[in-house]
OpenMM code with the backbone's topology and positions (N, CA, C; nanometers):
from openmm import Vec3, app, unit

residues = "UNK UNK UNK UNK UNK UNK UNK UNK UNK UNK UNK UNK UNK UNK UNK UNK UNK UNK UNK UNK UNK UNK UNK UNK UNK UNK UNK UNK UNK UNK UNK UNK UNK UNK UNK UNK UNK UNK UNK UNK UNK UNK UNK UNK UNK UNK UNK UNK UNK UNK UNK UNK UNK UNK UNK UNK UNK UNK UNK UNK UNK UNK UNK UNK UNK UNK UNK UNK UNK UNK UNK UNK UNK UNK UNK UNK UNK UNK UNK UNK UNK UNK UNK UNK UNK UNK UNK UNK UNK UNK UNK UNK UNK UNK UNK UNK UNK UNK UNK UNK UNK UNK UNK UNK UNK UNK UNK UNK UNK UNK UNK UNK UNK UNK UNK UNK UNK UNK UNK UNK UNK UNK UNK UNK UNK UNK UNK UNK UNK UNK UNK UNK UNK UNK UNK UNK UNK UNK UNK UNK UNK UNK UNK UNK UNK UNK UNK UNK UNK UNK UNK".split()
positions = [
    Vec3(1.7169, -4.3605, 1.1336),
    Vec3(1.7660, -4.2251, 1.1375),
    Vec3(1.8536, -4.1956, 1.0161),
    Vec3(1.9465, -4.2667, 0.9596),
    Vec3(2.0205, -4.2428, 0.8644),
    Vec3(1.9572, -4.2801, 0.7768),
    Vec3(1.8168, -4.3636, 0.7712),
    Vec3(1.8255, -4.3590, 0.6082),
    Vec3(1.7000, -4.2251, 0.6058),
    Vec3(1.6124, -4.1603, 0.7193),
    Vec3(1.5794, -4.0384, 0.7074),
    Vec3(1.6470, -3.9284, 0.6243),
    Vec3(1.7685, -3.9598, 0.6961),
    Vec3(1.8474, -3.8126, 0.6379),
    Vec3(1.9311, -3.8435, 0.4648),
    Vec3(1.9518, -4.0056, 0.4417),
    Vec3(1.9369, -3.9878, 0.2960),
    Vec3(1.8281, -3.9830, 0.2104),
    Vec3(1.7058, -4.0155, 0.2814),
    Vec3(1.5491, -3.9891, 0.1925),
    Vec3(1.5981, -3.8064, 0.1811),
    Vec3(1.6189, -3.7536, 0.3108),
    Vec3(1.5968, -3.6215, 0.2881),
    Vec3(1.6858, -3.5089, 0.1427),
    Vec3(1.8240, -3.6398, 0.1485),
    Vec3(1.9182, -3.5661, 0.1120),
    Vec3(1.8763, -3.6074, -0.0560),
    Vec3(1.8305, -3.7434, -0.0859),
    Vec3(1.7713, -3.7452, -0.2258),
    Vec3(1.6759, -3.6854, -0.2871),
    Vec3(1.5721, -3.6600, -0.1953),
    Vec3(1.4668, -3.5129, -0.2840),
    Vec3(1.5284, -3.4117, -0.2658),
    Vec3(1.6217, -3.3472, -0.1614),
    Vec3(1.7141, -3.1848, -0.2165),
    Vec3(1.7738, -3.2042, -0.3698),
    Vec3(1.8371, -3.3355, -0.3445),
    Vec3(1.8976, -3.3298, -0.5051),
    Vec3(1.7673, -3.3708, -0.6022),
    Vec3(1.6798, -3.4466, -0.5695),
    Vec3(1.6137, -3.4249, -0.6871),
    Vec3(1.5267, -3.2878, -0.7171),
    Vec3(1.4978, -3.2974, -0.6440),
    Vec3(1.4702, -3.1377, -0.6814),
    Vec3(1.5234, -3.0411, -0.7626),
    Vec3(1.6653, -3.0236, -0.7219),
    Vec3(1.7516, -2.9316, -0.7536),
    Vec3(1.7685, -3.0345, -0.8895),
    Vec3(1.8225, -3.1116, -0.9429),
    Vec3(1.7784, -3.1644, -1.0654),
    Vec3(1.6796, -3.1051, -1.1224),
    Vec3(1.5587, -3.1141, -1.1064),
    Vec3(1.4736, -3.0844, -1.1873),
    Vec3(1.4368, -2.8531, -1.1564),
    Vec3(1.4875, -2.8705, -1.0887),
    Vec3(1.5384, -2.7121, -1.1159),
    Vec3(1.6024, -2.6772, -1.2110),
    Vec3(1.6999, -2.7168, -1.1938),
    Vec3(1.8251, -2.6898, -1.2890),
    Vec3(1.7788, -2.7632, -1.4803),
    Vec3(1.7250, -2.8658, -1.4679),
    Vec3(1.6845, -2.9283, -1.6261),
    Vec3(1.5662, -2.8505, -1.6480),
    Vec3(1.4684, -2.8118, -1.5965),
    Vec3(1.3462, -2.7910, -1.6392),
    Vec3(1.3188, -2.6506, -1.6260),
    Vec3(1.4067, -2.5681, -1.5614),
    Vec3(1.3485, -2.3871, -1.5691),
    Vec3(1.4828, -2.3420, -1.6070),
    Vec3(1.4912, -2.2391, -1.6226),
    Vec3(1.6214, -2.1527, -1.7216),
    Vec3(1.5907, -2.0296, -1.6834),
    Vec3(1.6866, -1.9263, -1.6185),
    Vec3(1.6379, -1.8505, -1.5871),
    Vec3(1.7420, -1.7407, -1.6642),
    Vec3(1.6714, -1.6440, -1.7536),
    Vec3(1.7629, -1.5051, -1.8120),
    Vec3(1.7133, -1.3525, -1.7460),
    Vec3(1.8736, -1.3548, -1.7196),
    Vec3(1.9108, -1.2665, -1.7157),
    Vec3(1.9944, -1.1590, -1.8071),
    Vec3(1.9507, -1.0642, -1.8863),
    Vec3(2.0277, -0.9703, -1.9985),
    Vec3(2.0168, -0.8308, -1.9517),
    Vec3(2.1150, -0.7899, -2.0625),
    Vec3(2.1562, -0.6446, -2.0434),
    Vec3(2.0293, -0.5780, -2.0958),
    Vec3(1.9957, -0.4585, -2.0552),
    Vec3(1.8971, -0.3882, -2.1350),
    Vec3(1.9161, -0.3415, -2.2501),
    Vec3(1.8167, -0.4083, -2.3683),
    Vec3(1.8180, -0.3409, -2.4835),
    Vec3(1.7550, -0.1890, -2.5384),
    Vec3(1.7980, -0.1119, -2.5909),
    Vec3(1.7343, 0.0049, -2.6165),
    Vec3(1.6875, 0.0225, -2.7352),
    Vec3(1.5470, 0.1185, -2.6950),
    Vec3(1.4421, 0.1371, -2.7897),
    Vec3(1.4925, 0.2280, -2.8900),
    Vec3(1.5265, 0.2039, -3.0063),
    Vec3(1.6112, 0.2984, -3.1050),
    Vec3(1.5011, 0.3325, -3.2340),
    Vec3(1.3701, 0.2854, -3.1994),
    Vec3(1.2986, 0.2956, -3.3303),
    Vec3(1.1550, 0.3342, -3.2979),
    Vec3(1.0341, 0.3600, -3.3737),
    Vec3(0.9218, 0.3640, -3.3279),
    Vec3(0.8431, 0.1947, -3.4099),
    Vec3(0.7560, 0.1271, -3.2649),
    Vec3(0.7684, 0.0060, -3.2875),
    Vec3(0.8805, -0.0647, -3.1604),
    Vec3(0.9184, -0.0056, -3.1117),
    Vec3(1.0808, -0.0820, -3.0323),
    Vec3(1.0032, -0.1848, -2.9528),
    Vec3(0.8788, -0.1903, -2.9266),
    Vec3(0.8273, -0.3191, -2.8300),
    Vec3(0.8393, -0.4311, -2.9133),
    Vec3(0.7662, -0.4008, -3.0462),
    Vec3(0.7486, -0.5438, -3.1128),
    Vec3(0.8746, -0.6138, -3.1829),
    Vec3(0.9828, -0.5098, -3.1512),
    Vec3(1.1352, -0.5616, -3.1799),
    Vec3(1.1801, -0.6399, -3.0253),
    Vec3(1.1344, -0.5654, -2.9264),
    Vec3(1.2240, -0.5861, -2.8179),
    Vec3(1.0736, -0.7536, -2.7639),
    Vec3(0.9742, -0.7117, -2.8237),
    Vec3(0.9120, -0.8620, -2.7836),
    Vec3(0.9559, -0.9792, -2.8561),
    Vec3(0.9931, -0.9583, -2.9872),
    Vec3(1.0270, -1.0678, -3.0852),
    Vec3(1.2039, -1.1123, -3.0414),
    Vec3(1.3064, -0.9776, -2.9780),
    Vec3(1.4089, -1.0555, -2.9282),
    Vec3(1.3962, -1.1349, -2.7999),
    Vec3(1.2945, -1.1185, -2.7589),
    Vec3(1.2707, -1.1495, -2.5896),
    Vec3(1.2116, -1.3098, -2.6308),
    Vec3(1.1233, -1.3362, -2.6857),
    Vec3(1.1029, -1.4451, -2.8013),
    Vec3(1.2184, -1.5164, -2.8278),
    Vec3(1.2605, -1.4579, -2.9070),
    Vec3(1.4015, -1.5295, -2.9423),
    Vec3(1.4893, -1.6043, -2.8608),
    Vec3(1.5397, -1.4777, -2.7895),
    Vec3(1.6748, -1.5274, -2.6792),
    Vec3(1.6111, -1.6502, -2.5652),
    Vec3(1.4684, -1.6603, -2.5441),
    Vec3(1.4211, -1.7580, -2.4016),
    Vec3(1.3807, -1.8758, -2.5079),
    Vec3(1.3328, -1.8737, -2.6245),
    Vec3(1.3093, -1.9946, -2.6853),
    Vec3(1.1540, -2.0252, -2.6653),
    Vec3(1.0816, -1.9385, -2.6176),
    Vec3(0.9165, -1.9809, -2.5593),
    Vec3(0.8676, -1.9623, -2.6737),
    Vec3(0.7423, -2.0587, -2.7342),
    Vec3(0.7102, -2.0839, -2.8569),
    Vec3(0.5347, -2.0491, -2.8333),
    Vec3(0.5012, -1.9927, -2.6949),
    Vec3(0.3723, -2.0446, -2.7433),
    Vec3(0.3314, -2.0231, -2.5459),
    Vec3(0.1972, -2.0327, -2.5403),
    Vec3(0.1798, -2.0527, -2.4165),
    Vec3(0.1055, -1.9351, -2.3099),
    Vec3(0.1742, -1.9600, -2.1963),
    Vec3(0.0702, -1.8483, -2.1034),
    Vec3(0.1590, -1.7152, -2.0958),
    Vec3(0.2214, -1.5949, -2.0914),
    Vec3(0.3280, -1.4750, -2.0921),
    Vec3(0.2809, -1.4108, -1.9810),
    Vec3(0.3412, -1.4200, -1.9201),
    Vec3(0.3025, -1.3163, -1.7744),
    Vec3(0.4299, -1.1622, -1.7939),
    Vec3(0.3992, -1.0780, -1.8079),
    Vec3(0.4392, -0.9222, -1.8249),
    Vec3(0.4353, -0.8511, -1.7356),
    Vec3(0.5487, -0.8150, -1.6138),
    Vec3(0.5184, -0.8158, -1.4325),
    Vec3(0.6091, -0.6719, -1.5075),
    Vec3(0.5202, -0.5734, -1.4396),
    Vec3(0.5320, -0.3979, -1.4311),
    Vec3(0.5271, -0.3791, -1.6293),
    Vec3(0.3518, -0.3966, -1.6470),
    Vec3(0.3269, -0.3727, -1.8066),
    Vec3(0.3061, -0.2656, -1.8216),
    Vec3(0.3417, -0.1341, -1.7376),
    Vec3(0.3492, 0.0022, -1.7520),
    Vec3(0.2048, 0.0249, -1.9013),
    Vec3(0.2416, 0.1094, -2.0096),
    Vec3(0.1556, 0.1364, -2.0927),
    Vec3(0.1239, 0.0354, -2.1764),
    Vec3(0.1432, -0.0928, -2.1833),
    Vec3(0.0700, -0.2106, -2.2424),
    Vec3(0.1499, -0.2692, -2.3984),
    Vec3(0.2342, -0.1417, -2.4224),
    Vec3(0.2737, -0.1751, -2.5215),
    Vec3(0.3538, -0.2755, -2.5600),
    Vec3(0.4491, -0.3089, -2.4806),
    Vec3(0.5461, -0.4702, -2.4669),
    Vec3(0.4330, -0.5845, -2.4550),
    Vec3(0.3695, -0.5489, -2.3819),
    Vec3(0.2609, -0.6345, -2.3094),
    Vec3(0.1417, -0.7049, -2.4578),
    Vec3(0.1417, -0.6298, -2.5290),
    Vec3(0.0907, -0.6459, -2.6654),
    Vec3(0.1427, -0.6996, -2.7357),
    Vec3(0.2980, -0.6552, -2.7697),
    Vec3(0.3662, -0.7035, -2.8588),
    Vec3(0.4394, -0.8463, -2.8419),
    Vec3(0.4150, -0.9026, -2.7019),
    Vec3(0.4445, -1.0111, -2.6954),
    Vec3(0.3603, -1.1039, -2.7845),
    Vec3(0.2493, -1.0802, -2.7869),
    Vec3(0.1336, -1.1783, -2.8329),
    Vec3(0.1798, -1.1552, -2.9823),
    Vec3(0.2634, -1.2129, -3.0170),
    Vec3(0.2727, -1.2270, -3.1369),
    Vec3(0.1735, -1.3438, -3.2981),
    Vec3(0.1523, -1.4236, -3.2227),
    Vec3(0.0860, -1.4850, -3.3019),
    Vec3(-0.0188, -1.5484, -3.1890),
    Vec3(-0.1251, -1.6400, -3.2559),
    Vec3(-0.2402, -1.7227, -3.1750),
    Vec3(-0.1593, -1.8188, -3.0316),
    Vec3(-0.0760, -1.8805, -3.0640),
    Vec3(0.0067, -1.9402, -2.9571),
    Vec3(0.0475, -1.9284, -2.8683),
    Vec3(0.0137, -1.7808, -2.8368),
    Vec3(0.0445, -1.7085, -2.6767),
    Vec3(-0.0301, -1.6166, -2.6763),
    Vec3(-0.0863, -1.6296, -2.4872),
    Vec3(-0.1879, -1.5650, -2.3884),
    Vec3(-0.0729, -1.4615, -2.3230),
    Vec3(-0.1587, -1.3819, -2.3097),
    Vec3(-0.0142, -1.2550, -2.2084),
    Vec3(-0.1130, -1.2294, -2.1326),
    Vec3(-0.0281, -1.1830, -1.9941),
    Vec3(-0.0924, -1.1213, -1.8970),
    Vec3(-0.0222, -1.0424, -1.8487),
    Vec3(-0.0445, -0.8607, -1.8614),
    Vec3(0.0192, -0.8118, -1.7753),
    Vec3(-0.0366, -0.7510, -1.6240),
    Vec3(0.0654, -0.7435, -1.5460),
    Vec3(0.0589, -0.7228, -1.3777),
    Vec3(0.1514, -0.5947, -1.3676),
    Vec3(0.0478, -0.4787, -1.3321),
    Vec3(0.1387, -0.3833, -1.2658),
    Vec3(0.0023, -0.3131, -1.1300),
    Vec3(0.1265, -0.2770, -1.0439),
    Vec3(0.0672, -0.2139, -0.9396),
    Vec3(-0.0010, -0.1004, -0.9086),
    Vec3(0.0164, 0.0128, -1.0022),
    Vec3(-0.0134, 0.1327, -1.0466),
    Vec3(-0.1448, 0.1252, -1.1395),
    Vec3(-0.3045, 0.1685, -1.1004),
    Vec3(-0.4050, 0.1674, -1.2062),
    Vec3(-0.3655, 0.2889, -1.2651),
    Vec3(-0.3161, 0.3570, -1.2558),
    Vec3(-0.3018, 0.4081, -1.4277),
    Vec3(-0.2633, 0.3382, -1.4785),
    Vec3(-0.1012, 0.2722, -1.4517),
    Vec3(-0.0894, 0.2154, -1.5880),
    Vec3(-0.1536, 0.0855, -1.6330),
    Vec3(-0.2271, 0.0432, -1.5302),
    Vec3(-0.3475, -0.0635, -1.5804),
    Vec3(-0.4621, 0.0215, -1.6630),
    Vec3(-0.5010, 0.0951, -1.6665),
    Vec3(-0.6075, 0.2200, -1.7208),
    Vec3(-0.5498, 0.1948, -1.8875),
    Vec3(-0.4116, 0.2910, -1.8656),
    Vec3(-0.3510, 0.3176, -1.9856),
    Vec3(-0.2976, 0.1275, -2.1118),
    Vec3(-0.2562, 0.0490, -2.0190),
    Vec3(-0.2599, -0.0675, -2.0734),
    Vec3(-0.3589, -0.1572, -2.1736),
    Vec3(-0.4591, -0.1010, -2.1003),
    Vec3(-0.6429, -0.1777, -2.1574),
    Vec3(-0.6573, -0.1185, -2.2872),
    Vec3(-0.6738, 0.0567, -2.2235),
    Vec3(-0.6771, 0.0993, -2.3383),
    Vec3(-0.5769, 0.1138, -2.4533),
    Vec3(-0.4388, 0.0498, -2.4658),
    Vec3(-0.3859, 0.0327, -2.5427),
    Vec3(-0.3782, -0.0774, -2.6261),
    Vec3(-0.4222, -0.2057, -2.5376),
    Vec3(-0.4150, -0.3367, -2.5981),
    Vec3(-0.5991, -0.3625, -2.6474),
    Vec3(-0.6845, -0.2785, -2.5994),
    Vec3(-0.8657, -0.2252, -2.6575),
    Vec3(-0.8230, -0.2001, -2.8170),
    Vec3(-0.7392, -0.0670, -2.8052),
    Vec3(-0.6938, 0.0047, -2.9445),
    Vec3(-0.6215, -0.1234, -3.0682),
    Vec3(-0.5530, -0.2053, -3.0052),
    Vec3(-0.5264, -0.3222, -3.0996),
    Vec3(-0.6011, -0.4096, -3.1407),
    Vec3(-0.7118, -0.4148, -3.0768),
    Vec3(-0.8271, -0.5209, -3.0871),
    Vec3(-0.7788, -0.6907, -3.0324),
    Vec3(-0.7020, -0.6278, -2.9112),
    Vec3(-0.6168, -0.7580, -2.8752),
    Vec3(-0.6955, -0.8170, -2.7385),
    Vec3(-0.7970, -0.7236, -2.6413),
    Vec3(-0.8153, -0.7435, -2.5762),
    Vec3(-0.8840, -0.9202, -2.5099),
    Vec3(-0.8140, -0.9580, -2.4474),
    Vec3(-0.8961, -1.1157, -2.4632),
    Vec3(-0.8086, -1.2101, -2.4128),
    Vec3(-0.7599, -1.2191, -2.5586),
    Vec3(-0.5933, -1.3223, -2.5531),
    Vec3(-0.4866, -1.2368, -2.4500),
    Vec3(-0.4737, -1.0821, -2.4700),
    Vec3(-0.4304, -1.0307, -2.3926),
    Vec3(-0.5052, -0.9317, -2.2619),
    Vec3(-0.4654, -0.9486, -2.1527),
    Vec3(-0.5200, -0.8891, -2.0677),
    Vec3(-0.4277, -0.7768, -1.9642),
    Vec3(-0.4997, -0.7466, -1.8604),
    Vec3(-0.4180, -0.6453, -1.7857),
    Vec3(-0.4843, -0.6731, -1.6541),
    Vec3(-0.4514, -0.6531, -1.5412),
    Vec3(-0.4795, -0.6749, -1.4019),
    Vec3(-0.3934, -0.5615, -1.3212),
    Vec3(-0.4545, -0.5378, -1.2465),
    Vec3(-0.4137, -0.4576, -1.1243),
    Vec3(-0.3384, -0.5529, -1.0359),
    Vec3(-0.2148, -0.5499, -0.9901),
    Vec3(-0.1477, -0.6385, -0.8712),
    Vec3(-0.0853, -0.6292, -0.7368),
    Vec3(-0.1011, -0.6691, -0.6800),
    Vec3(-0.1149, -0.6207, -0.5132),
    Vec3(0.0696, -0.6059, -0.4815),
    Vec3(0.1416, -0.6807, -0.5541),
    Vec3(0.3116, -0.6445, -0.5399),
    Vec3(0.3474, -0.7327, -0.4776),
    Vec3(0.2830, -0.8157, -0.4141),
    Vec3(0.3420, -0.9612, -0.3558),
    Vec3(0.3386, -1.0766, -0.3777),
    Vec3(0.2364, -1.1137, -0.3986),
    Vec3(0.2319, -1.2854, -0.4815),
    Vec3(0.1806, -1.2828, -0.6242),
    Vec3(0.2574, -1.3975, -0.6979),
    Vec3(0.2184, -1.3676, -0.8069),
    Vec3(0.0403, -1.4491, -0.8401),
    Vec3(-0.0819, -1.4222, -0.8968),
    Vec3(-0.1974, -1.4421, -0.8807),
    Vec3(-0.1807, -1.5792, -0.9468),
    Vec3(-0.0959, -1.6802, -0.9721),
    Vec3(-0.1206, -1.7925, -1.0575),
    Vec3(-0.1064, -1.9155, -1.0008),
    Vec3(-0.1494, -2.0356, -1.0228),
    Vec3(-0.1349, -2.1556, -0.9867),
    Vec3(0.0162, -2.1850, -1.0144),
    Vec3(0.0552, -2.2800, -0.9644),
    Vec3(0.2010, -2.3407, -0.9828),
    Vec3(0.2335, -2.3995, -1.1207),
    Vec3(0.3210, -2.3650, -1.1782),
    Vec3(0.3281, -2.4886, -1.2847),
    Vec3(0.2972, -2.4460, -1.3946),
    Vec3(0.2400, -2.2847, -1.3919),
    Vec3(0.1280, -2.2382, -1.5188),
    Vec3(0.2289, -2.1711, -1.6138),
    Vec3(0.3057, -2.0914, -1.6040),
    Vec3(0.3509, -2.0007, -1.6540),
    Vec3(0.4592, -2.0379, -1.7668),
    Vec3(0.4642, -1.9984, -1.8940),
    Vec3(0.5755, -2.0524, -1.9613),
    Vec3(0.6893, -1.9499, -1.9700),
    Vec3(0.6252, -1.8198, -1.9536),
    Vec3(0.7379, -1.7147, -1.9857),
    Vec3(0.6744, -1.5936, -1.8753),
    Vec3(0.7749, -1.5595, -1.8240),
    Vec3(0.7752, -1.4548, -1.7437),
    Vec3(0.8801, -1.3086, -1.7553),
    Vec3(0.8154, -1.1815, -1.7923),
    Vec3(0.9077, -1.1117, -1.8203),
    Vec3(0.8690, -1.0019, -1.7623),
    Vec3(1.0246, -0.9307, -1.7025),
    Vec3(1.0162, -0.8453, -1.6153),
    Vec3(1.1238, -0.7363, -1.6155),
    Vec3(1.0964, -0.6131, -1.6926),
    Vec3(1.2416, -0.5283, -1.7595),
    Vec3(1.2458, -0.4295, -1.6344),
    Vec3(1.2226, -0.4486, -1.4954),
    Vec3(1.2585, -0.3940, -1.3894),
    Vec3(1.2706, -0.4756, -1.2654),
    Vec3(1.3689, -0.4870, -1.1343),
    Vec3(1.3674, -0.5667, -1.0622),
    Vec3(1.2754, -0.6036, -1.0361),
    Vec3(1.2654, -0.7488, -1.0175),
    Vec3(1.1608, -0.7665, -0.9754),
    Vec3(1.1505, -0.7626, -0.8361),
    Vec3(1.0298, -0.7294, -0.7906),
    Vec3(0.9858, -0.7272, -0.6335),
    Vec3(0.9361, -0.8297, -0.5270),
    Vec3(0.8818, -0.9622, -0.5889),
    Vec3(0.8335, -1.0809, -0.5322),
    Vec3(0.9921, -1.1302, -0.5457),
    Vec3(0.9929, -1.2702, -0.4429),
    Vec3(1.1126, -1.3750, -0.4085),
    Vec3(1.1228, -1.4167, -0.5826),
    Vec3(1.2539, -1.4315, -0.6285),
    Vec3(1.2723, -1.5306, -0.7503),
    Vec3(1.1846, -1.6675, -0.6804),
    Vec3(1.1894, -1.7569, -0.6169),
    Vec3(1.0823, -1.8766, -0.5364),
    Vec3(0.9454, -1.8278, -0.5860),
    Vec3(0.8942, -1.7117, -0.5724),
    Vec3(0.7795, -1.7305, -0.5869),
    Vec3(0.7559, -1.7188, -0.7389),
    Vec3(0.8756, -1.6506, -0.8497),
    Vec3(0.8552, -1.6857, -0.9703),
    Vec3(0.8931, -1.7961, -1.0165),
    Vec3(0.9665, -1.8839, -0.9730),
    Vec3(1.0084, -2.0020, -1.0016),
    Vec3(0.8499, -2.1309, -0.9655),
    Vec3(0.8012, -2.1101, -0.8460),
    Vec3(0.6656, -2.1831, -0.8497),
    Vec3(0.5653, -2.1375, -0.9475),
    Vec3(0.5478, -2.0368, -0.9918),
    Vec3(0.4617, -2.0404, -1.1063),
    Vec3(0.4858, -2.0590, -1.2449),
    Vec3(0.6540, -2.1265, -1.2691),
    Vec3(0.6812, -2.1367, -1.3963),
    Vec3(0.6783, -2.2677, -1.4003),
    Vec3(0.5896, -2.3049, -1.5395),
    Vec3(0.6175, -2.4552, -1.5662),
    Vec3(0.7263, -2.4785, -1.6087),
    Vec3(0.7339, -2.6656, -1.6477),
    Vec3(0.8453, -2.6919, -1.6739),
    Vec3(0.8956, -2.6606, -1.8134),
    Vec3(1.0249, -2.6136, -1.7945),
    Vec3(1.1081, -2.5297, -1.9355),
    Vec3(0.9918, -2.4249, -1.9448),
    Vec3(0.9514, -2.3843, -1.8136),
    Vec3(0.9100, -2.2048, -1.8444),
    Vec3(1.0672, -2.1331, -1.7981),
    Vec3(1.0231, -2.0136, -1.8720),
    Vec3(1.1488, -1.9035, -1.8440),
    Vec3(1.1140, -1.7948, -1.8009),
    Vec3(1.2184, -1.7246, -1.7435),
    Vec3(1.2342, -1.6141, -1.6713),
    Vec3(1.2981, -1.5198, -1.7085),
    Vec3(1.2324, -1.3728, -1.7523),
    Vec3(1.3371, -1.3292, -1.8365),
    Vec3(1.3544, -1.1523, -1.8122),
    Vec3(1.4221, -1.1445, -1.6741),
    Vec3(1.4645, -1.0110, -1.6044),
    Vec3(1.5566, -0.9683, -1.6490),
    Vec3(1.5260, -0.8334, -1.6487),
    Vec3(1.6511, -0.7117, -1.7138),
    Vec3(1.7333, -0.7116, -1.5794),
] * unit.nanometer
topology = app.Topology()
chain = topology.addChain("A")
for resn in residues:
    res = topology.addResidue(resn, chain)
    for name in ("N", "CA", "C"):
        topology.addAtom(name, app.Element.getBySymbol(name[0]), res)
């Protein structure tokens, strides 16, 4: 019985170890769009401040596609944006079509509750409105030293 409850009590902490070393979660103030272009400023600080170099970008409420684009900054990152509203999935396609980005970057329609990904996948997750799913359920789809990066 007691050594049950220290098996139990050593995976809470390991766990929480590898919570705490391996995901990072930001939270910032909102930056404002002061220019024309303000996505591919506000994607390259969003870049910056989480440290993600590369990888899978999940873009949760990609409204008109334009952040959602400008993340993909170079070959090294896949974006995906998720919003609930087909217009602005409509308006997204055809914005990231118009870049000739379509591919590497995509757009999906999303049901508002789970996020559509395997565990473990995600390196960067960004979300410049509350988000609506459990932080848990964004935390299972971020790999390790993926980030989280809510306004």
């Amino acid at each position: 019985m007691v050594r049950a409850r220290q098996d139990d009590g050593l995976l809470k902490a390991a766990f929480f170890s590898i919570l705490v070393t391996f995901t990072f979660i930001a939270f910032v103030e909102p930056m404002e769009a002061i220019a024309q272009g303000s996505e591919s400023v506000s994607a390259r600080e969003i870049l910056q401040l989480t440290g993600v170099q590369g990888g899978m970008v999940v873009h949760l409420g990609c409204g008109d596609g334009k952040l959602t684009a400008a993340l993909r900054v170079n070959d090294s990152y896949v974006v995906h944006g998720l919003d609930t509203d087909p217009e602005n999935v409509t308006r997204a396609r055809k914005q990231i079509r118009s870049l000739g980005l379509y591919g590497p970057v995509s757009v999906e329609q999303w049901n508002g509750t789970s996020l559509p990904y395997t565990s473990n996948l995600i390196n960067l997750f960004v979300s410049e409105q509350p988000v609506s799913v459990p932080m848990e359920e964004v935390m299972r789809v971020l790999c390790p030293n993926g980030v989280a990066y809510v306004k």
